[in-house]
Residue frames as qw, qx, qy, qz and C-alpha x, y, z in Angstrom:
[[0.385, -0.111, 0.183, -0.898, 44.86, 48.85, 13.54],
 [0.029, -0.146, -0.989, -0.019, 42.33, 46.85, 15.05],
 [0.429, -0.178, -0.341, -0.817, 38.81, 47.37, 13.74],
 [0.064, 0.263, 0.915, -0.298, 36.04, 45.63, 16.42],
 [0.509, -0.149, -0.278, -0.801, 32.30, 45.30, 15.19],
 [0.379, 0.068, 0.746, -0.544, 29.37, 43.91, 16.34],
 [0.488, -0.030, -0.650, -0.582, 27.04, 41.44, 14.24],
 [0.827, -0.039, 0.325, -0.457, 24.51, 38.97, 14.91],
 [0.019, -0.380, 0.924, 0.039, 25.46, 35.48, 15.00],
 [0.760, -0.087, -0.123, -0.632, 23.20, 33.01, 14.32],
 [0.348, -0.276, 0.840, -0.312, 23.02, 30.00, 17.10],
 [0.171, 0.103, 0.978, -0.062, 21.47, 26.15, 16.58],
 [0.020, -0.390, -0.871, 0.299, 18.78, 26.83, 17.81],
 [0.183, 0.620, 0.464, 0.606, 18.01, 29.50, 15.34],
 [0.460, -0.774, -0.250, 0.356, 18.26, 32.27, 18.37],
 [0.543, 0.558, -0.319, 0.541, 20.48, 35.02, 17.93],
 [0.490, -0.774, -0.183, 0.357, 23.09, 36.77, 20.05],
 [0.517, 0.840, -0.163, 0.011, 25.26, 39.28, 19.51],
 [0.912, 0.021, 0.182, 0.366, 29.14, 38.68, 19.02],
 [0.232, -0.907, 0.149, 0.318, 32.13, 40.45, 18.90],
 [0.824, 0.238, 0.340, 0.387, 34.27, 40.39, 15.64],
 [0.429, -0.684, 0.104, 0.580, 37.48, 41.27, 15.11],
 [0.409, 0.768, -0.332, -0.364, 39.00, 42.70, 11.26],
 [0.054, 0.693, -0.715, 0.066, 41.89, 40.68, 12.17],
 [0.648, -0.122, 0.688, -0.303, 40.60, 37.74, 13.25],
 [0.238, 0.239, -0.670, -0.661, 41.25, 34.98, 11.19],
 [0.694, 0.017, -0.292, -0.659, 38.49, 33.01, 9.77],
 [0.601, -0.150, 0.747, -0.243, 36.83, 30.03, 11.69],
 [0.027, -0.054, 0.975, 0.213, 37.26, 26.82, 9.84],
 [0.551, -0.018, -0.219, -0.805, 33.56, 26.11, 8.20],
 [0.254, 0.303, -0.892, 0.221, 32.89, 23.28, 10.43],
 [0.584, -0.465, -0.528, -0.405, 29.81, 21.56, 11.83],
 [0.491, -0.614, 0.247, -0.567, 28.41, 22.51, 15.14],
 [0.107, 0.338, -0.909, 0.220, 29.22, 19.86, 17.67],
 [0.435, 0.110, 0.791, -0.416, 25.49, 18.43, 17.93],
 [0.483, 0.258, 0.773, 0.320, 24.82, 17.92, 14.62],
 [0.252, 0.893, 0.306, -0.214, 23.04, 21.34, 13.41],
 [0.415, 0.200, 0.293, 0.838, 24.65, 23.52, 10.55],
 [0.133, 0.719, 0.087, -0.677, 24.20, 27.01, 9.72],
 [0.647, 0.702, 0.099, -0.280, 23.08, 28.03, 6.34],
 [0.510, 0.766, -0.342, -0.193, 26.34, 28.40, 4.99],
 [0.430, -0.253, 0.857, -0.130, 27.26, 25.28, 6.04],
 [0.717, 0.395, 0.573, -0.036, 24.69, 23.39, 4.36],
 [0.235, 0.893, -0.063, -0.378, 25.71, 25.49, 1.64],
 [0.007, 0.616, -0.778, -0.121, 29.60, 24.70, 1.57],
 [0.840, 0.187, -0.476, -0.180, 30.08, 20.99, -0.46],
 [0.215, 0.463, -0.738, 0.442, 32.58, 20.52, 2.25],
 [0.450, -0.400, 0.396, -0.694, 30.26, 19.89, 4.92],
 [0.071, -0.114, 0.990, -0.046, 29.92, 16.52, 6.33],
 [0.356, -0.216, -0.823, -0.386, 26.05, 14.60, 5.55],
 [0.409, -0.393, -0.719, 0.402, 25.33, 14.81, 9.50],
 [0.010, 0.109, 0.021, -0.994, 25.43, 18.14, 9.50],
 [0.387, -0.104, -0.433, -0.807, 23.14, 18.28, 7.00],
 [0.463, -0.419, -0.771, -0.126, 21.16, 15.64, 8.12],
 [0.237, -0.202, -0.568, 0.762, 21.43, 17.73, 11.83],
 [0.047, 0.253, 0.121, -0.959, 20.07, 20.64, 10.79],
 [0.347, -0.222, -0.624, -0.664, 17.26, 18.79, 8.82],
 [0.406, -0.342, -0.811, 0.246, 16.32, 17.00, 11.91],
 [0.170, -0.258, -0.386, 0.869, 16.13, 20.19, 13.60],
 [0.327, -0.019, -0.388, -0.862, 13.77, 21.57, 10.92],
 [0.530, -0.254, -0.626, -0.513, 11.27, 18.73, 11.04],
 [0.313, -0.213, -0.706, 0.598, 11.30, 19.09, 14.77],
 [0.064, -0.308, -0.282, 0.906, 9.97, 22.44, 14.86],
 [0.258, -0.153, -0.399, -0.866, 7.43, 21.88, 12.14],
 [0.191, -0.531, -0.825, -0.007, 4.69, 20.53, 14.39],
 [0.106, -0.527, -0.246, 0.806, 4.56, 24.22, 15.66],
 [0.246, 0.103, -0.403, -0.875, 4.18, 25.63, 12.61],
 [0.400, -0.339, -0.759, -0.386, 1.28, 23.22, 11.61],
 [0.183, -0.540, -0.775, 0.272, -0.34, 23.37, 14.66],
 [0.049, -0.485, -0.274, 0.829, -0.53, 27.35, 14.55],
 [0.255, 0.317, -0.252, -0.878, -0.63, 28.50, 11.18],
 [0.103, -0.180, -0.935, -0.289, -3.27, 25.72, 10.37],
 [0.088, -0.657, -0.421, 0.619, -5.67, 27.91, 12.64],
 [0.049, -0.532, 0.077, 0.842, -4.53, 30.72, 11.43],
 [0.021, 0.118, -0.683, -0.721, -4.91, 29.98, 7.75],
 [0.096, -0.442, -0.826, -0.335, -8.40, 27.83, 7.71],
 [0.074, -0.582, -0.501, 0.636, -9.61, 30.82, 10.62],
 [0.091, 0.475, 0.081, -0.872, -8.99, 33.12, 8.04],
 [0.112, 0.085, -0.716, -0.683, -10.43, 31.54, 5.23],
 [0.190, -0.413, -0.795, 0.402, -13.39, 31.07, 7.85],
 [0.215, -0.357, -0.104, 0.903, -13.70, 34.94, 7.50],
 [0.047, 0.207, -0.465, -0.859, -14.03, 35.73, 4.51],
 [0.180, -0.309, -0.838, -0.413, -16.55, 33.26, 3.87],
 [0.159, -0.533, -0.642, 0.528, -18.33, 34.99, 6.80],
 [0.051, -0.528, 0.116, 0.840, -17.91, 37.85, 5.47],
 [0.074, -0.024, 0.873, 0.482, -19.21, 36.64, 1.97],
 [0.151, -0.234, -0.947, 0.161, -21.94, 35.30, 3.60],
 [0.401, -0.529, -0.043, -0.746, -23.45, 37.97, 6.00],
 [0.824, -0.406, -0.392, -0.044, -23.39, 35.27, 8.63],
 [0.619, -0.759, 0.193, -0.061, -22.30, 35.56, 12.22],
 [0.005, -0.667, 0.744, -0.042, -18.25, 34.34, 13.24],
 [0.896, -0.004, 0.314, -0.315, -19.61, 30.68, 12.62],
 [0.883, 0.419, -0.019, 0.208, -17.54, 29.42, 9.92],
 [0.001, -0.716, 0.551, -0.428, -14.37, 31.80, 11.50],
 [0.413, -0.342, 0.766, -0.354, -14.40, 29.24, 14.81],
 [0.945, 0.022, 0.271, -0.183, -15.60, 26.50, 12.97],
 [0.639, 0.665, -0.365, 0.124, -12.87, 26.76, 10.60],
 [0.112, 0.852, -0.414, 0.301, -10.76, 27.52, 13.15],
 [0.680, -0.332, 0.467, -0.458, -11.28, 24.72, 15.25],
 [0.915, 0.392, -0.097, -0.015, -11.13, 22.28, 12.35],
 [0.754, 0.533, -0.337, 0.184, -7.98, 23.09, 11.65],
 [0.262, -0.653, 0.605, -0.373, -6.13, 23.38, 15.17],
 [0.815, 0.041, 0.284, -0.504, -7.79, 20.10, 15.49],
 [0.865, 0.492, -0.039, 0.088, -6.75, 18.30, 12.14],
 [0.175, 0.743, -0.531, 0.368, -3.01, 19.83, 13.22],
 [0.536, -0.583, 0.263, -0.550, -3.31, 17.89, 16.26],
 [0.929, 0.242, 0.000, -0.279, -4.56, 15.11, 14.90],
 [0.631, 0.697, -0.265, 0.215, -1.46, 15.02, 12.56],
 [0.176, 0.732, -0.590, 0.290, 1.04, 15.38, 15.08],
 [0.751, -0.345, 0.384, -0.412, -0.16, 13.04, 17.15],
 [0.945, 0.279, 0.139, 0.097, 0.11, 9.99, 14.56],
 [0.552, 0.669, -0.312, 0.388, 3.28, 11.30, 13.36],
 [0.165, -0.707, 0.591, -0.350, 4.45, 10.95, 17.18],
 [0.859, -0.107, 0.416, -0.279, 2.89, 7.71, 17.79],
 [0.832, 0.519, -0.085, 0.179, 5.00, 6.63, 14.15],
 [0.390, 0.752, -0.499, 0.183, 8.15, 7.78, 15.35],
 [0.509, -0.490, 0.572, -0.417, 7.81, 5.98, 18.72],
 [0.955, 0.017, 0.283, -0.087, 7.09, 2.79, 17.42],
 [0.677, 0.603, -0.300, 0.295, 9.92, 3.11, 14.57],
 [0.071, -0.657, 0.662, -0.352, 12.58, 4.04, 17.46],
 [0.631, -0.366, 0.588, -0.348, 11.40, 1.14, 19.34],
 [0.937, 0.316, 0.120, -0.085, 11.74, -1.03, 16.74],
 [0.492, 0.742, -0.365, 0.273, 15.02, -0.03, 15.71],
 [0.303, -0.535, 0.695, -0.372, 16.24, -0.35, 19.87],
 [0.856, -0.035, 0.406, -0.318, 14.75, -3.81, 19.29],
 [0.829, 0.543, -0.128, -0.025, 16.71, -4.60, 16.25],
 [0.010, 0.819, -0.419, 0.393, 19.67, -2.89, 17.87],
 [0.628, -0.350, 0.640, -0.271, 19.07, -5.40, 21.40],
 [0.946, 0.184, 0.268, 0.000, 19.07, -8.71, 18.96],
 [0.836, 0.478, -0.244, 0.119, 22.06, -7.93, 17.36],
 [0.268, -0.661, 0.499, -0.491, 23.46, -7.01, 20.61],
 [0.802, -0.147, 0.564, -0.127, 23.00, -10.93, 21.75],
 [0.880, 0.458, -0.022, 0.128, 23.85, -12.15, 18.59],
 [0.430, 0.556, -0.507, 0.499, 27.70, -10.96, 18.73],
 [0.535, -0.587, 0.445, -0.413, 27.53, -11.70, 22.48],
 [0.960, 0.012, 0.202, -0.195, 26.87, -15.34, 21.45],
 [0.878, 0.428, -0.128, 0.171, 29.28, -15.84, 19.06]]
């Protein structure tokens, strides 16, 4: 007897869809994604190859400039509030807060893009010199 269910799979790109699974079906080999990203129980398993891991960090500190840029708002907006609220004073310190910190997020990602660019280009520069160097020889 074959038993078919329906679960949620969880993709790369942290997305789901759903996915047909059989009873019968045997198990898929625990096995890194082919662009470098792991699911949880990947990173989990000891088995998994470094890249993986490393994939699925990479993927992580990609997506935190979102976070920071939002919930930096969010967080200094509401602590912006309260003090309004505190206060008795108009939504001043709400939109000043808030502004700060969208701002200061900004800030932050900016330099932290403007560091990775220069590090890649260094590295494609290290990369081109040893690239003539074994040409030469």
């Amino acid at each position: 007897m074959n038993i078919v269910c329906r679960r949620r799979a969880a993709l790369p790109d942290f997305g789901w869809k759903d996915e047909n699974v059989s009873a019968e079906s045997p198990k898929t080999p625990n096995v890194a994604k082919p662009n470098g990203s792991a699911t949880q129980a990947q990173i989990d398993d000891p088995a998994v190859t470094d890249s993986a891991k490393s994939g699925f960090t990479r993927q992580m500190n990609e997506s935190s400039g979102s976070f920071e840029l939002v919930l930096s708002g969010v967080i200094l907006g509401v602590g912006g509030y309260f003090l309004d609220v505190k206060l008795g004073t108009t939504p001043i310190f709400l939109l000043l807060f808030t502004l700060l910190g969208v701002a200061g997020a900004a800030i932050s990602i900016y330099y932290r893009y403007r560091h990775q660019i220069s590090t890649l280009q260094e590295e494609t520069q290290a990369l081109k010199a040893a690239a003539a160097e074994t040409g030469r020889s």
